[in-house]
N, C-alpha and C positions, 0 to 999 in steps of 0.2 A: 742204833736206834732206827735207822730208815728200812733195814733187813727185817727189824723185829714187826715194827708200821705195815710191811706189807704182810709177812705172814698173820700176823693179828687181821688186817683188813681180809684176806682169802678167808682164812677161817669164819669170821662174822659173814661175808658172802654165801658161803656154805651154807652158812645156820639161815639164808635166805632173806636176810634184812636188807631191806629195797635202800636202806642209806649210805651203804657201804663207799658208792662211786664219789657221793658228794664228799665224805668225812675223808675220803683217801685224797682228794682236791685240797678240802682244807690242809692238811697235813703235808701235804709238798708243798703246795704256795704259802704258807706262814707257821707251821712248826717246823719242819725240818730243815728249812733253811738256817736254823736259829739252833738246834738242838741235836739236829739228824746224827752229827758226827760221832758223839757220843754214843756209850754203849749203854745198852736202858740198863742193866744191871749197876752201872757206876752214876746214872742222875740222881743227882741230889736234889733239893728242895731251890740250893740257891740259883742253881740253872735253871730250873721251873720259875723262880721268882723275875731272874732274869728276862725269861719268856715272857711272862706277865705285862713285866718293865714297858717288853716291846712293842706288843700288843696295845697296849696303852698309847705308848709312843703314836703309832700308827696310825688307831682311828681319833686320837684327838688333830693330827694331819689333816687326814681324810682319805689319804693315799700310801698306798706303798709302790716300790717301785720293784719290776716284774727283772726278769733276768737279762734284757735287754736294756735296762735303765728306762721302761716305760711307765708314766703314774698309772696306777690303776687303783680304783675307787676301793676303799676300806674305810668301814664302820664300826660302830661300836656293835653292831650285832653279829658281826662277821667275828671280831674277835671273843664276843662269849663265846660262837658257834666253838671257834678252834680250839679254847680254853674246854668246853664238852668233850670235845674226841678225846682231846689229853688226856683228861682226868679219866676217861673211862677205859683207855690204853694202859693208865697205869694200876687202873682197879682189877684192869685181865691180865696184867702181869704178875699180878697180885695170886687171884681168886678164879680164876679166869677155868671152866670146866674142864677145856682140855689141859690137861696134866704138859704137854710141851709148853704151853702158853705160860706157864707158870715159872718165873724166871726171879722173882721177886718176893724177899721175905715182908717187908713193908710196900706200902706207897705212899712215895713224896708228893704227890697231888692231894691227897686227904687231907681235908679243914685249911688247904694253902684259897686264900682271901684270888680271886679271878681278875678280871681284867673289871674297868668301870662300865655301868652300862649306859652312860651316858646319857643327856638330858631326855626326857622323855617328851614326845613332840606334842605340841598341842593339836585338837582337833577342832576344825571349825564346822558350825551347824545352821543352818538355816531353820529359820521357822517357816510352815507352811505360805503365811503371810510375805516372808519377804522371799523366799522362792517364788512367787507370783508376781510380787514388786520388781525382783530381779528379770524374770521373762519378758515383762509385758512394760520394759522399760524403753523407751524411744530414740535416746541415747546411746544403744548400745544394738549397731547394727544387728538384723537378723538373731536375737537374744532367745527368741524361742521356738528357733531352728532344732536348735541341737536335741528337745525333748519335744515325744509325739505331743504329749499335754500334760500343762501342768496341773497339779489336783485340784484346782479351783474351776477346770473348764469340762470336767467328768460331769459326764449326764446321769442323772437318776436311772440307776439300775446295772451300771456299769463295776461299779464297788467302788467302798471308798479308802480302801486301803489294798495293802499289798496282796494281805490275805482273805480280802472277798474277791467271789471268782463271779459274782453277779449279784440281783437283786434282794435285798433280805427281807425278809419276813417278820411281821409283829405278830 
């Protein structure tokens, strides 16, 4: 598998896709630790499931642990990321243009369920009013340091949004 990983990763370089360097990271620090030893021709589904398993494992952690036994931060977006290259290593193994890349009458990654994607974070927002509230609060040293100004202290003809670059017109 890790033989197959890199020549698949040079060829996609080739073809000039700028994401090669990242998807070839993924694929050392959390597939092939896990999968590498195998030979892509003999994976089956339930060692993809496996993978899956781990992935899962990992970012409901938060951590996985690097080759030194050090935590290093893993997510639930990290492991869709690595669950992507999978699946599409094993759709080039597949279907893949170059005729050497093609190694595989099926693939075990097809309709296989991925890794979770975990809670989706909420977003918080202020209203103009309390962005103003918040700056020009007394209690809270130097609050409207950090911004030139906030939109309540814009002088006519300045614009009053992102997208006026000046004074409008009626």
């Amino acid at each position: 598998m890790a033989q197959y990983a890199e020549r698949w990763c040079a060829w996609r370089e080739g073809g000039g896709l700028g994401c090669v360097q990242d998807d070839r990271i993924l694929l050392e620090h959390h597939a092939l630790p896990i999968i590498g030893k195998l030979d892509v021709r003999a994976v089956k589904r339930d060692d993809l499931k496996r993978l899956v398993s781990e992935l899962d494992a990992r970012a409901r952690a938060g951590f996985r642990l690097d080759a030194e036994g050090n935590r290093r931060r893993f997510g639930h977006k990290t492991a869709l990321n690595v669950w992507s290259v999978v699946r599409a290593l094993f759709r080039d193994a597949q279907k893949a243009k170059a005729v050497d890349l093609c190694i595989r009458e099926d693939n075990p990654a097809e309709g296989m369920a991925g890794p979770d994607a975990g809670a989706k974070k909420a977003k918080a927002y202020l209203w103009p009013s309390e962005f103003d509230a918040l700056v020009r609060c007394d209690r809270i040293p130097d609050a409207g340091a950090a911004c030139s100004r906030s939109p309540s202290t814009r002088t006519p003809g300045q614009g009053s949004s992102p997208r006026s670059s000046g004074p409008t017109s009626t």
